[in-house]
N, CA, C and O atoms as a Tripos MOL2 file, in Angstrom:
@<TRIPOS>MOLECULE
protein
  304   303    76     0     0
PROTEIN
NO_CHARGES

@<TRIPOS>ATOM
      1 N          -7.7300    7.4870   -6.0680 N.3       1 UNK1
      2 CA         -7.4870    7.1390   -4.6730 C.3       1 UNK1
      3 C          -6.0610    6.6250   -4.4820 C.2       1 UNK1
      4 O          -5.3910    7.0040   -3.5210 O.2       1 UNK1
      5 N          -5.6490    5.8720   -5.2790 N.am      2 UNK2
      6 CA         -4.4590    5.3930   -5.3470 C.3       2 UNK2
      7 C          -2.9080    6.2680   -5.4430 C.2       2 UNK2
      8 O          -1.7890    6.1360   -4.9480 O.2       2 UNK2
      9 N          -3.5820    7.2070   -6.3730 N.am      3 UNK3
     10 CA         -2.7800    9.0330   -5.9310 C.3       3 UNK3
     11 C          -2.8070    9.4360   -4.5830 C.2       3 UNK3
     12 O          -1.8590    9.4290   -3.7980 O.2       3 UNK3
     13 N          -3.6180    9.6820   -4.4370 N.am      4 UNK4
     14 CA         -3.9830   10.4110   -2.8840 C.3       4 UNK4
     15 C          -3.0120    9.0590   -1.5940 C.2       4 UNK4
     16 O          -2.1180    9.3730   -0.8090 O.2       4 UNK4
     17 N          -3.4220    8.0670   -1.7340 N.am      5 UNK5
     18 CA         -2.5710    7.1840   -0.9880 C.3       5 UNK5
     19 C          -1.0670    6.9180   -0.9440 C.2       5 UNK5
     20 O          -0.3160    6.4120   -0.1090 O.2       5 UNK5
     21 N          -0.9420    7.3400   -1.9060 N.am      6 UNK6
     22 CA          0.7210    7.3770   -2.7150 C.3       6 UNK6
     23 C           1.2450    9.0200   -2.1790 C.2       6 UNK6
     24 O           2.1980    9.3930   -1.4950 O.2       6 UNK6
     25 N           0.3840    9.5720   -2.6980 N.am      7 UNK7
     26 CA          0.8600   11.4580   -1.6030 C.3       7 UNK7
     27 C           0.9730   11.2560   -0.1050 C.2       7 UNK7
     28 O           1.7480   11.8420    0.6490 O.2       7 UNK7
     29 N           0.1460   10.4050    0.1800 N.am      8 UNK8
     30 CA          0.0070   10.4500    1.9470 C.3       8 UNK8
     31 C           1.4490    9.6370    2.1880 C.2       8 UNK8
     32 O           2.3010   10.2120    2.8640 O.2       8 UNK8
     33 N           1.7100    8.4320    1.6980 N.am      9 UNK9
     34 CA          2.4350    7.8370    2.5460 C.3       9 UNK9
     35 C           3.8570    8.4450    1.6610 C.2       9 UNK9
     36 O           4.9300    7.9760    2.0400 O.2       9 UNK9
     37 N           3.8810    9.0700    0.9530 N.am     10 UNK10
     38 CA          5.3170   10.2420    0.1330 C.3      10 UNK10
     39 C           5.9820   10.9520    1.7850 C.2      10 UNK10
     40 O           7.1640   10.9650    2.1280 O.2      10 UNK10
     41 N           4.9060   11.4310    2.4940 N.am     11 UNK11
     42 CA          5.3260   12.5590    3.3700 C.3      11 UNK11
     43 C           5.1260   11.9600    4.8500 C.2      11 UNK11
     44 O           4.8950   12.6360    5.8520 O.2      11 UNK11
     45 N           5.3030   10.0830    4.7760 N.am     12 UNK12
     46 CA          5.8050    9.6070    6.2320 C.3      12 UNK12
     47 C           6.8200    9.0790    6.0600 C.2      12 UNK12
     48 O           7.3910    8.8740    4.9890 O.2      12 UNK12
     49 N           7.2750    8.6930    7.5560 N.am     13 UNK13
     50 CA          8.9620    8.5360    8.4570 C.3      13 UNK13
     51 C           8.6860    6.7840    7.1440 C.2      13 UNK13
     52 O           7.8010    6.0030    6.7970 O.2      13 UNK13
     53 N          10.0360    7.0490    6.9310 N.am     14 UNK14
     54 CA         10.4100    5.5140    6.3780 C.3      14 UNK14
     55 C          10.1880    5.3410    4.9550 C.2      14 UNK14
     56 O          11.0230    4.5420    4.5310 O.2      14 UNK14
     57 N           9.0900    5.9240    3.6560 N.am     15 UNK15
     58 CA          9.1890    6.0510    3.0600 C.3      15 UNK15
     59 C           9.9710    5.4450    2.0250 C.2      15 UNK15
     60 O          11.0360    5.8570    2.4830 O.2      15 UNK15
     61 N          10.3380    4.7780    0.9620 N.am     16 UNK16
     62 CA         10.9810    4.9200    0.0450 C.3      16 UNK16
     63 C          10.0360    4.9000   -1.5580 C.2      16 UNK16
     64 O          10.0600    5.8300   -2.3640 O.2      16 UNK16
     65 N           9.4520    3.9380   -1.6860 N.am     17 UNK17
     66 CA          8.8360    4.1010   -3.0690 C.3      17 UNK17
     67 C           7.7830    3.2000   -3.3640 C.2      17 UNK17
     68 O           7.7240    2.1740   -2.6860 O.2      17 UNK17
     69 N           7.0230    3.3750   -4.1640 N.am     18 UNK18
     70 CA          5.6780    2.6060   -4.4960 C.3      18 UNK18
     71 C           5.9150    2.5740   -6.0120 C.2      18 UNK18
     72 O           6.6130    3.3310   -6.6870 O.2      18 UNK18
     73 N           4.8700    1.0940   -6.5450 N.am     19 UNK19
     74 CA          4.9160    0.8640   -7.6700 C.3      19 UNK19
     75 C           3.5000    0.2680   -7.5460 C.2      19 UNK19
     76 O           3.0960   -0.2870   -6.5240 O.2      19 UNK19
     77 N           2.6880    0.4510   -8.8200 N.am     20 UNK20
     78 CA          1.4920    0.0890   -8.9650 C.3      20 UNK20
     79 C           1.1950   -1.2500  -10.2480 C.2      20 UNK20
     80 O           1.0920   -1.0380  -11.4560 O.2      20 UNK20
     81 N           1.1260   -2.2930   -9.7200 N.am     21 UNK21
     82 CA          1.0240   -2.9870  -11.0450 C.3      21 UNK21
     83 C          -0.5230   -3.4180  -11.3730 C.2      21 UNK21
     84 O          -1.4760   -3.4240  -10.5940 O.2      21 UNK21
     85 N          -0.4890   -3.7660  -12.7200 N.am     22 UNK22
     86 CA         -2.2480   -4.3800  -12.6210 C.3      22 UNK22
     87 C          -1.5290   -5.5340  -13.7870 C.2      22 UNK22
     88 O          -0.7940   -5.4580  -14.7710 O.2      22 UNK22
     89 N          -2.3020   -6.7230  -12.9310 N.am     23 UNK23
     90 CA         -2.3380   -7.8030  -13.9490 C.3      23 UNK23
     91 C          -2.2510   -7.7070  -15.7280 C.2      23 UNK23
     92 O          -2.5810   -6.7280  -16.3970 O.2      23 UNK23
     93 N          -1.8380   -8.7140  -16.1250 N.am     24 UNK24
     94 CA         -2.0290   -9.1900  -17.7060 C.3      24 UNK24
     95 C          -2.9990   -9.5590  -18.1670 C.2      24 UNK24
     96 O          -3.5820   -9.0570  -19.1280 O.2      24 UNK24
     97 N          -3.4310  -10.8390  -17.3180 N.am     25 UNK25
     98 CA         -4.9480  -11.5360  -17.6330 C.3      25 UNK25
     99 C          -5.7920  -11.0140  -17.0390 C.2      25 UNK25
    100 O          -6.9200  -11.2730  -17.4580 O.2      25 UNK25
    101 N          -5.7300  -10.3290  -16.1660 N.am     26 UNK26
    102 CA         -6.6180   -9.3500  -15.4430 C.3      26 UNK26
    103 C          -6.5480   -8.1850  -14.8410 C.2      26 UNK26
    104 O          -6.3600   -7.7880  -13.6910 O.2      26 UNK26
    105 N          -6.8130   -7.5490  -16.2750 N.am     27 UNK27
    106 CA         -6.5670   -6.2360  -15.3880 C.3      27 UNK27
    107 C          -6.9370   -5.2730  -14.4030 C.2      27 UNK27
    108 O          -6.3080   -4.2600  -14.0950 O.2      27 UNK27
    109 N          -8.4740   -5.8590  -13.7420 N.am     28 UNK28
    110 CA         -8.6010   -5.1270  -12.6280 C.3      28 UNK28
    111 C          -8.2300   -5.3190  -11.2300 C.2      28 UNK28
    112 O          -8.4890   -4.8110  -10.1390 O.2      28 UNK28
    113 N          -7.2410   -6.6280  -11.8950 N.am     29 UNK29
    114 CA         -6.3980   -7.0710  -10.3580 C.3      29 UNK29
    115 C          -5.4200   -6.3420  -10.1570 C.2      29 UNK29
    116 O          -4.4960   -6.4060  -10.9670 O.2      29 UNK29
    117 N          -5.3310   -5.4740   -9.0750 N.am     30 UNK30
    118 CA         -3.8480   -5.0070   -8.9870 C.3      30 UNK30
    119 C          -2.9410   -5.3670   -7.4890 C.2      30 UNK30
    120 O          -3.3210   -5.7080   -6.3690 O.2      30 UNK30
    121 N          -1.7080   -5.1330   -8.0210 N.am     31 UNK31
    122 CA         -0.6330   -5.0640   -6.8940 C.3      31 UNK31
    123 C          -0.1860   -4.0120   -6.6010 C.2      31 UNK31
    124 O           0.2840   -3.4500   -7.5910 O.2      31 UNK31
    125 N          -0.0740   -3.3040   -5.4620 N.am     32 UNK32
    126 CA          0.3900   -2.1660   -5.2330 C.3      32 UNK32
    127 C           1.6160   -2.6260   -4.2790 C.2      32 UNK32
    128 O           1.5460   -3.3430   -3.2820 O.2      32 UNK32
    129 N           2.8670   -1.9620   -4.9090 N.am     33 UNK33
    130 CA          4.2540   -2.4400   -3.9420 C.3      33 UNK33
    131 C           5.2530   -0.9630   -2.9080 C.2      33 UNK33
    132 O           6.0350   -0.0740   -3.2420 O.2      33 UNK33
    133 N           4.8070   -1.2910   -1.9590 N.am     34 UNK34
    134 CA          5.4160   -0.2930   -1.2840 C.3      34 UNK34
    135 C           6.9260   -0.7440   -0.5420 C.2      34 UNK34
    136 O           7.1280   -1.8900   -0.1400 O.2      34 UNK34
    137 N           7.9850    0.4220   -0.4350 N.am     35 UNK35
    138 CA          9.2280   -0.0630   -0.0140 C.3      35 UNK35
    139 C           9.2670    1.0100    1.2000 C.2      35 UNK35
    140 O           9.0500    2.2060    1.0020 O.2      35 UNK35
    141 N           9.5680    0.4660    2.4850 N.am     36 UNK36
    142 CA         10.0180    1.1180    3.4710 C.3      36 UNK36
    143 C          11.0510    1.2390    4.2740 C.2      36 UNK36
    144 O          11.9190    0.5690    3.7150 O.2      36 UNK36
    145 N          11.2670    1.4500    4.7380 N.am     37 UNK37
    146 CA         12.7520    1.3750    5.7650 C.3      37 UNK37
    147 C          12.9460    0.0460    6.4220 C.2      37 UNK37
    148 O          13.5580   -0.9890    6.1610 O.2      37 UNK37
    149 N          12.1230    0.5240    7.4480 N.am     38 UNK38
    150 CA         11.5800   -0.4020    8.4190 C.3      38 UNK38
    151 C          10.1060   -1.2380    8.1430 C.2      38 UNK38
    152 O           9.2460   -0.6280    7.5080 O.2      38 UNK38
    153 N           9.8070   -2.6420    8.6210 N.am     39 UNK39
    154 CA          8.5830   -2.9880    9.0870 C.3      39 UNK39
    155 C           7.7700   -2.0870   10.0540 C.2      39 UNK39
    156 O           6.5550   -2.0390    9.8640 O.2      39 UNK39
    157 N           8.4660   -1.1550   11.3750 N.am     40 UNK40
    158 CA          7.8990   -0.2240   11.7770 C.3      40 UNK40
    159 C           7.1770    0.7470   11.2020 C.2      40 UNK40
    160 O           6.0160    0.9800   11.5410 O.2      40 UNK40
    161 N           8.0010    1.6030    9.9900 N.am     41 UNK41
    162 CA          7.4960    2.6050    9.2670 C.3      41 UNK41
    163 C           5.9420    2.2790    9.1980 C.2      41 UNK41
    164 O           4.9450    2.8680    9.6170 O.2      41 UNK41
    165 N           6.1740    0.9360    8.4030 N.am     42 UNK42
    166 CA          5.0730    0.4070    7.2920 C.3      42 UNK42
    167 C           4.0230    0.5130    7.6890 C.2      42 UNK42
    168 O           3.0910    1.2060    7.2830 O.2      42 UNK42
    169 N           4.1780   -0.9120    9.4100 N.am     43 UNK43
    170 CA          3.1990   -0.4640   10.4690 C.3      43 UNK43
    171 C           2.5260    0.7650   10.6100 C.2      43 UNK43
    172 O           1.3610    1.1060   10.4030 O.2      43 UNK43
    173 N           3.7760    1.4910   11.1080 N.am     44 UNK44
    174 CA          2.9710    3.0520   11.2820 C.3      44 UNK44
    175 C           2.1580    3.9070   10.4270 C.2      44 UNK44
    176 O           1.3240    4.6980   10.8680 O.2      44 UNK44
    177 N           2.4590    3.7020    8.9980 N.am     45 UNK45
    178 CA          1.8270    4.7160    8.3110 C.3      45 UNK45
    179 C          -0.0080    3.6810    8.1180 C.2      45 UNK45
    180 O          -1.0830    4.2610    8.2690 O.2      45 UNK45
    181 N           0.1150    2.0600    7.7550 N.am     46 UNK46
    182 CA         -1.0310    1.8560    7.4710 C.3      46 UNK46
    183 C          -1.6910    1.6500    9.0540 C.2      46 UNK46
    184 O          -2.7780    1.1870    8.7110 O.2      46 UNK46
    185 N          -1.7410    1.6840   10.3550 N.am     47 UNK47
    186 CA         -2.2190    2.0480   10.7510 C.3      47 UNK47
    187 C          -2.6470    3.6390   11.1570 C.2      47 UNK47
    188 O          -3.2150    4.0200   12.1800 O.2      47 UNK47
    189 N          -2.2630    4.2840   10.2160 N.am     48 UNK48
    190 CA         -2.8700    5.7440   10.6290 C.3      48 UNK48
    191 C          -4.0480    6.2790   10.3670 C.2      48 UNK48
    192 O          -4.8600    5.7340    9.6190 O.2      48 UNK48
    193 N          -4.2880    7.6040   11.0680 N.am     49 UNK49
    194 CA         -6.2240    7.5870   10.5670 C.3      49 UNK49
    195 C          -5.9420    7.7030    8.8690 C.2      49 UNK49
    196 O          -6.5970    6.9200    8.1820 O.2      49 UNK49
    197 N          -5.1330    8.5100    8.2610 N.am     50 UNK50
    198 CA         -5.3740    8.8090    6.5690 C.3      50 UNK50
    199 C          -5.1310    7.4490    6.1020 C.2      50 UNK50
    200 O          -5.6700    7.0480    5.0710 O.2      50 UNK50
    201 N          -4.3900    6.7480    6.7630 N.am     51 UNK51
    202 CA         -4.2630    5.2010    5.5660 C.3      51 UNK51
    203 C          -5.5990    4.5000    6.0740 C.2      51 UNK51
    204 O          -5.9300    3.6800    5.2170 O.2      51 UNK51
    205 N          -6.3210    4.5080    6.9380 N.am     52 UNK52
    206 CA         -7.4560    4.1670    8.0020 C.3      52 UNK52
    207 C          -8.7160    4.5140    6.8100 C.2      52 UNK52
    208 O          -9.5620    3.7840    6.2940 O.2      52 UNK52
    209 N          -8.4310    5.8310    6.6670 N.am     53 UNK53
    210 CA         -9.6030    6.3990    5.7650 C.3      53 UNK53
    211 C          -9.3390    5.9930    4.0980 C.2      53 UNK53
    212 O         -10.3140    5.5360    3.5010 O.2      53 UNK53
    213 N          -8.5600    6.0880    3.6430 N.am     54 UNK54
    214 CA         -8.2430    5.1980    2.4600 C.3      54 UNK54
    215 C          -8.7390    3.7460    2.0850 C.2      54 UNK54
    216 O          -9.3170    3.2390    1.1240 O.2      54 UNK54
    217 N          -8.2450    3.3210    3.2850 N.am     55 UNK55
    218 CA         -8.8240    1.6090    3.3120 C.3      55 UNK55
    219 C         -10.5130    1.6880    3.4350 C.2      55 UNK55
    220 O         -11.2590    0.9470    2.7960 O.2      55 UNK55
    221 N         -10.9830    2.7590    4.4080 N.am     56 UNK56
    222 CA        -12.4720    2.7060    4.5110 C.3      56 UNK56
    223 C         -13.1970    2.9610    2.6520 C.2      56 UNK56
    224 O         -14.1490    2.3790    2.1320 O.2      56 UNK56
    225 N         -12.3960    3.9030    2.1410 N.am     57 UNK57
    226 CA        -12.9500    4.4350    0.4880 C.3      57 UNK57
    227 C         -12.6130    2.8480   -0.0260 C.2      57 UNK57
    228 O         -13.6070    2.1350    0.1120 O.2      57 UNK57
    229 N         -11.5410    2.1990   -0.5380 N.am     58 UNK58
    230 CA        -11.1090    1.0180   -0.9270 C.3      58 UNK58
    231 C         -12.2970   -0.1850   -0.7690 C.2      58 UNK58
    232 O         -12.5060   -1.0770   -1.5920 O.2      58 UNK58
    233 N         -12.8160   -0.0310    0.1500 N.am     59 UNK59
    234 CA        -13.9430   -0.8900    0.4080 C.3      59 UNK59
    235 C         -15.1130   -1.0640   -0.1560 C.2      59 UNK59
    236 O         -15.6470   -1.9970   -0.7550 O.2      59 UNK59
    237 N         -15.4370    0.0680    0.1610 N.am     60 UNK60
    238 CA        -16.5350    0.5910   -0.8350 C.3      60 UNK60
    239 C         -16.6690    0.4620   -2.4440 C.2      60 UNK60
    240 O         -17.7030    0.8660   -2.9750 O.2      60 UNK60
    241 N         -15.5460   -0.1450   -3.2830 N.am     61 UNK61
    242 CA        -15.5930   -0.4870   -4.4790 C.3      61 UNK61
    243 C         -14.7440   -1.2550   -4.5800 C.2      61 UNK61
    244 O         -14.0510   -1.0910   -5.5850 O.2      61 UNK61
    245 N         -14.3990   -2.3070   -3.7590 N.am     62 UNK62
    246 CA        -13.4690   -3.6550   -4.3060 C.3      62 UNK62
    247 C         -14.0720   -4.7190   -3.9570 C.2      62 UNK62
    248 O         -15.0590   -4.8110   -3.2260 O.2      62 UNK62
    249 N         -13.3060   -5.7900   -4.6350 N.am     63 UNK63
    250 CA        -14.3600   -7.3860   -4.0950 C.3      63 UNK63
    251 C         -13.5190   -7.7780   -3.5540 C.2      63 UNK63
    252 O         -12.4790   -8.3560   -3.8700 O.2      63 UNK63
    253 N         -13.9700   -7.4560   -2.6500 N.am     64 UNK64
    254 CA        -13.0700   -8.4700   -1.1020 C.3      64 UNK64
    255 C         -12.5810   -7.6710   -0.2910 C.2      64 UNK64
    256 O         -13.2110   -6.6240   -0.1420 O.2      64 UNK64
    257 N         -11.4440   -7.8410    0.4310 N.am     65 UNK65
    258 CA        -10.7410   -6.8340    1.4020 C.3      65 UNK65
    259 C          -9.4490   -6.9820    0.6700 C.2      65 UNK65
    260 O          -9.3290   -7.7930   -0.2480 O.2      65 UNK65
    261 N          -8.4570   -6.1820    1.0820 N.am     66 UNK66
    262 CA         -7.0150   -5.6820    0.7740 C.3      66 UNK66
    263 C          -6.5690   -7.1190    1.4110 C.2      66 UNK66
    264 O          -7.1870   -7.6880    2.3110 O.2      66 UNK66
    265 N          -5.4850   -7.5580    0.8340 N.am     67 UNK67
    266 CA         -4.3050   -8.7090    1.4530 C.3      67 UNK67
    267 C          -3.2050   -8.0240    1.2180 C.2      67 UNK67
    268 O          -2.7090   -7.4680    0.2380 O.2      67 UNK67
    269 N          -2.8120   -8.2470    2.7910 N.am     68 UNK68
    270 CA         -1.0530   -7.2670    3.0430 C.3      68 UNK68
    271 C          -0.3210   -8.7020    3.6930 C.2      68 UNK68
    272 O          -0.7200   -9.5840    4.4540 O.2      68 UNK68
    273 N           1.2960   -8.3640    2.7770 N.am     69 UNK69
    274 CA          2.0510   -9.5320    3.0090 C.3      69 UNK69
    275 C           3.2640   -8.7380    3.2630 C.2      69 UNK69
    276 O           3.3620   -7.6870    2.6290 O.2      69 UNK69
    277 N           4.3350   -9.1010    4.1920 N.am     70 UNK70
    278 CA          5.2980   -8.1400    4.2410 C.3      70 UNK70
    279 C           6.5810   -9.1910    4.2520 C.2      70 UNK70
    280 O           6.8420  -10.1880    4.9260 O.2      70 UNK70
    281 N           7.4150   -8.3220    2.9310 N.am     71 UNK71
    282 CA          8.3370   -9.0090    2.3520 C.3      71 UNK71
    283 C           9.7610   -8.3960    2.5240 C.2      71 UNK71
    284 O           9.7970   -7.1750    2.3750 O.2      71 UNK71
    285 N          10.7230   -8.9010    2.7570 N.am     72 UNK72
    286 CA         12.0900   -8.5870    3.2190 C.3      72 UNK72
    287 C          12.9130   -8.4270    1.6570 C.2      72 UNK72
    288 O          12.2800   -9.0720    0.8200 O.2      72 UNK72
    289 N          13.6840   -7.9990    1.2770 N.am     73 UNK73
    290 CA         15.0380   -7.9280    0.0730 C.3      73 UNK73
    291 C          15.8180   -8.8780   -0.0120 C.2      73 UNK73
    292 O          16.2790   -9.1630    1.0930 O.2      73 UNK73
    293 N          16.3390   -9.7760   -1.1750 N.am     74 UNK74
    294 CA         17.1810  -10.2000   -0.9460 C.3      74 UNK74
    295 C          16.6660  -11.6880   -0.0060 C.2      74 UNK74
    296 O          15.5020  -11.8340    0.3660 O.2      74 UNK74
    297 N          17.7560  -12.6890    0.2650 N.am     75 UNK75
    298 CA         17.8880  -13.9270    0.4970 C.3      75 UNK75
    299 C          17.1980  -13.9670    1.6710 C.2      75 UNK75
    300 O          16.2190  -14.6960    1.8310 O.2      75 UNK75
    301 N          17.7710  -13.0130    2.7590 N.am     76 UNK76
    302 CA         17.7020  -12.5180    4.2840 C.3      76 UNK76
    303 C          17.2480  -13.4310    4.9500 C.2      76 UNK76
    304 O          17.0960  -13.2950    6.1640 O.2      76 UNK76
@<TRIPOS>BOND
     1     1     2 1
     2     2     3 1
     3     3     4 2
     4     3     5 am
     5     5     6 1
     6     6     7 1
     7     7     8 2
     8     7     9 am
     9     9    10 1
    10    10    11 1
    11    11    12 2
    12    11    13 am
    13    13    14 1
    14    14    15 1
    15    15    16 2
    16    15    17 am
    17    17    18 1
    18    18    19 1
    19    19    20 2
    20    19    21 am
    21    21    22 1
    22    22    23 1
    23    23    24 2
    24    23    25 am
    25    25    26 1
    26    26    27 1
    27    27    28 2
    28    27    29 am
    29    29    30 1
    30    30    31 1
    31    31    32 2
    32    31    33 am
    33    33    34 1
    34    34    35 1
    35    35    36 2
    36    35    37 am
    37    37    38 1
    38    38    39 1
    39    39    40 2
    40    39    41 am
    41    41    42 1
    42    42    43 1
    43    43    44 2
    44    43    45 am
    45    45    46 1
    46    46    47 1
    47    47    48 2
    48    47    49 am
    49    49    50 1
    50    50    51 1
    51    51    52 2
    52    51    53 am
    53    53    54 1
    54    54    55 1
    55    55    56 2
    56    55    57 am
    57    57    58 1
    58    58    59 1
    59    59    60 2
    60    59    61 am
    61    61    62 1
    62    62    63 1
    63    63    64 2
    64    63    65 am
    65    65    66 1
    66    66    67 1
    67    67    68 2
    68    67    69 am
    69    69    70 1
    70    70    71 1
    71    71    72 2
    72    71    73 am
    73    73    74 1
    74    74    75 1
    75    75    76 2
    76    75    77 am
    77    77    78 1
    78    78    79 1
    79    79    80 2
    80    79    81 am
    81    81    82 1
    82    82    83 1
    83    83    84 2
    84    83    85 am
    85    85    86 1
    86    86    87 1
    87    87    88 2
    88    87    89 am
    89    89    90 1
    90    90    91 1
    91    91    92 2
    92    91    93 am
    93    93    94 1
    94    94    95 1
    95    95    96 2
    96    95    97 am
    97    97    98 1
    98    98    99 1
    99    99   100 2
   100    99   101 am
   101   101   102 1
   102   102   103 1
   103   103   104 2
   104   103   105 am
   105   105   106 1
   106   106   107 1
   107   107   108 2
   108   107   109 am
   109   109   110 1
   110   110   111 1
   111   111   112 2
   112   111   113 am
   113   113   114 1
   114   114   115 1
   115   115   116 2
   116   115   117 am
   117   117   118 1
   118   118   119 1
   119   119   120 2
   120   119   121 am
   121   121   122 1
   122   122   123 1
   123   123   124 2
   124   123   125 am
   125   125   126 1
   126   126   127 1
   127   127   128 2
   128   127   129 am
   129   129   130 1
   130   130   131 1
   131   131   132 2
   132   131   133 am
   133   133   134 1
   134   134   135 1
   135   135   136 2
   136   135   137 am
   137   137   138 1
   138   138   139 1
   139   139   140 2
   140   139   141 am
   141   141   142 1
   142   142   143 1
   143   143   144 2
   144   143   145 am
   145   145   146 1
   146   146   147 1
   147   147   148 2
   148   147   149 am
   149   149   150 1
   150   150   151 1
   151   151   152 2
   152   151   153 am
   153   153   154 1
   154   154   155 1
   155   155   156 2
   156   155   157 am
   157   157   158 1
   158   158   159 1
   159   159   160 2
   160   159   161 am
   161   161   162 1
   162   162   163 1
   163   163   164 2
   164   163   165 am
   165   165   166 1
   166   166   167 1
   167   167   168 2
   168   167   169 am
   169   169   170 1
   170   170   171 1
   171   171   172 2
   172   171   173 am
   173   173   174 1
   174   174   175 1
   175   175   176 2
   176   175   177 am
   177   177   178 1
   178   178   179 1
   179   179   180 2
   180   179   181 am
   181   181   182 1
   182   182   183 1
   183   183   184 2
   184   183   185 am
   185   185   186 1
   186   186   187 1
   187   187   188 2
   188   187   189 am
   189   189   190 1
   190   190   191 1
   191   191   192 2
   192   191   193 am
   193   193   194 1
   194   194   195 1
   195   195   196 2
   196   195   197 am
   197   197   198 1
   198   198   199 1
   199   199   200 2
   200   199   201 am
   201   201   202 1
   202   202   203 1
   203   203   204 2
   204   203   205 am
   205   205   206 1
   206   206   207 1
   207   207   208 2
   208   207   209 am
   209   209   210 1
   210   210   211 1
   211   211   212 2
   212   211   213 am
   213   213   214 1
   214   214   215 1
   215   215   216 2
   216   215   217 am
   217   217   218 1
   218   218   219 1
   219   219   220 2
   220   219   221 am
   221   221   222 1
   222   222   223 1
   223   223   224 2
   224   223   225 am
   225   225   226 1
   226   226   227 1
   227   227   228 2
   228   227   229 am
   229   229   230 1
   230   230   231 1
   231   231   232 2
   232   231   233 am
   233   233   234 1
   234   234   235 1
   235   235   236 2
   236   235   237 am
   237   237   238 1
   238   238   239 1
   239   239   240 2
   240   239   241 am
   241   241   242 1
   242   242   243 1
   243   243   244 2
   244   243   245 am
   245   245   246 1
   246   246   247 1
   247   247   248 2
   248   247   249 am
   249   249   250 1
   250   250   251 1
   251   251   252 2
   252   251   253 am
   253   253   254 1
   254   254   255 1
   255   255   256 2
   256   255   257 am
   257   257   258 1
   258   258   259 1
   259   259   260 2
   260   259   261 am
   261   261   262 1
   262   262   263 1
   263   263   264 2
   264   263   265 am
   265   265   266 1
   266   266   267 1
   267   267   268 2
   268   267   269 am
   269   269   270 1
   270   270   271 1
   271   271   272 2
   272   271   273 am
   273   273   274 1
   274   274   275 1
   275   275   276 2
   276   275   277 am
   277   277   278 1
   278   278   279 1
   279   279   280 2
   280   279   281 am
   281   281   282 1
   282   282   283 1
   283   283   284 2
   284   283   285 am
   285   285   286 1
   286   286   287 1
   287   287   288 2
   288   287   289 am
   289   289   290 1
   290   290   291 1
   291   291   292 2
   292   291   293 am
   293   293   294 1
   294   294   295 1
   295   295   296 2
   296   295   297 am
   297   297   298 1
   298   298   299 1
   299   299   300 2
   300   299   301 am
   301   301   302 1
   302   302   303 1
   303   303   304 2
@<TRIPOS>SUBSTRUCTURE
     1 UNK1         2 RESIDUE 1 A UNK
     2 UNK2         6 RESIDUE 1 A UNK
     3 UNK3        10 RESIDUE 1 A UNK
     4 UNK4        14 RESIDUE 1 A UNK
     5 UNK5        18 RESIDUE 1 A UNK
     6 UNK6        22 RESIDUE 1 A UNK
     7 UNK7        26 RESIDUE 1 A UNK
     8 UNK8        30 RESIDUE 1 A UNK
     9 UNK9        34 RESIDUE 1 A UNK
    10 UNK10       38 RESIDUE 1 A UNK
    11 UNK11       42 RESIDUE 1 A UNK
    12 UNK12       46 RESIDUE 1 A UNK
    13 UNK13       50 RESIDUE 1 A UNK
    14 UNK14       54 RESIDUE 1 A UNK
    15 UNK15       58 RESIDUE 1 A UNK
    16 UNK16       62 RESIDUE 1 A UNK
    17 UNK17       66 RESIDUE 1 A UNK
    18 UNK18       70 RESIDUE 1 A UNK
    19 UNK19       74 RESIDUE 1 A UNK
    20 UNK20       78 RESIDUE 1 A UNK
    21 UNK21       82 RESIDUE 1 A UNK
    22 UNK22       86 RESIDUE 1 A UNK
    23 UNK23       90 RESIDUE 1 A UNK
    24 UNK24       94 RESIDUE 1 A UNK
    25 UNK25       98 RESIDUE 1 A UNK
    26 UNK26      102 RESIDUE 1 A UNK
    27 UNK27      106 RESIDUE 1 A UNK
    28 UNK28      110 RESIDUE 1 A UNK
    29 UNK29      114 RESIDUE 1 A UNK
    30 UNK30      118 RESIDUE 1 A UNK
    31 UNK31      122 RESIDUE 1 A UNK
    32 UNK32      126 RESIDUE 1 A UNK
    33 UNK33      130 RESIDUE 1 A UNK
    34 UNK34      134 RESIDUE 1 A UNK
    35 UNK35      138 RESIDUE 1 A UNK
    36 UNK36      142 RESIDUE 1 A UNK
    37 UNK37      146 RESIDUE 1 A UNK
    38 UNK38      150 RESIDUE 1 A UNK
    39 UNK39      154 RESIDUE 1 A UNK
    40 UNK40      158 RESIDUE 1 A UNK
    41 UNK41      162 RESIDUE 1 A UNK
    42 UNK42      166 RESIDUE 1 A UNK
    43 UNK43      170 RESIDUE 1 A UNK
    44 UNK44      174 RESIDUE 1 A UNK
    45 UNK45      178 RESIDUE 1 A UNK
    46 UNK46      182 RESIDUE 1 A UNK
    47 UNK47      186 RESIDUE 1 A UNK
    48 UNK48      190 RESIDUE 1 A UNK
    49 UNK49      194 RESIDUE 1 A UNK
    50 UNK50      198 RESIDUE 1 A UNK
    51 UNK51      202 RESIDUE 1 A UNK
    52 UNK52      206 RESIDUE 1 A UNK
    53 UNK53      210 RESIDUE 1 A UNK
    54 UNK54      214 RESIDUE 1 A UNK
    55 UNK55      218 RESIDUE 1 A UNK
    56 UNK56      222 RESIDUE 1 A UNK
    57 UNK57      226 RESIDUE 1 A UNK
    58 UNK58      230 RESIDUE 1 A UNK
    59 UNK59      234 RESIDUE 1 A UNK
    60 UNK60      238 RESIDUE 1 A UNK
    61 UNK61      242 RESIDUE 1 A UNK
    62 UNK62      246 RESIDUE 1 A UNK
    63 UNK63      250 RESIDUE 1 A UNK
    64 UNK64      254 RESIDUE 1 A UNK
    65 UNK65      258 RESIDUE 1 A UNK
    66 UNK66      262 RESIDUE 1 A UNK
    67 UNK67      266 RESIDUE 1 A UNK
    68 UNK68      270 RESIDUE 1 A UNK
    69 UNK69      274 RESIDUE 1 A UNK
    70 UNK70      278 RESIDUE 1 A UNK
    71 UNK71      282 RESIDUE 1 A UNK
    72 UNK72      286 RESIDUE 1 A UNK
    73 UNK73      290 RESIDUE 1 A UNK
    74 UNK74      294 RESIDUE 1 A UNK
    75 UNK75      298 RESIDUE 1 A UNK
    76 UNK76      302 RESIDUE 1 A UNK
């Protein structure tokens, strides 16, 4: 799933790159780090129906819900 989410948001406006980490002490914790242009982009792609439907699969086998934090570069 994490493929398929990584293809989808490859081929939207803003785009730059994803990195997937999973914990040390735990490895079924993961971080997934996405870089975009804009805060707009970001907006836009996870509200779309395919990031919509992703999050609906995500649910269905995680404990808890997704936590999204949106982080700037640098000092700023």
């Amino acid at each position: 799933m994490l493929i398929q989410a990584r293809s989808n948001a490859m081929r939207e406006k803003g785009y730059i790159f994803s990195e997937t980490l999973a914990s040390m002490d735990n490895p079924a914790k993961k971080v997934v780090l996405t870089m975009w242009q804009t805060k707009e982009d970001w907006e836009s792609y996870k509200n779309s129906p395919a990031r919509q439907e992703n999050e609906r699969k995500y649910s269905e086998i995680l404990e808890g819900e997704t936590e999204y934090e949106v982080f700037s570069m640098g000092m700023g």
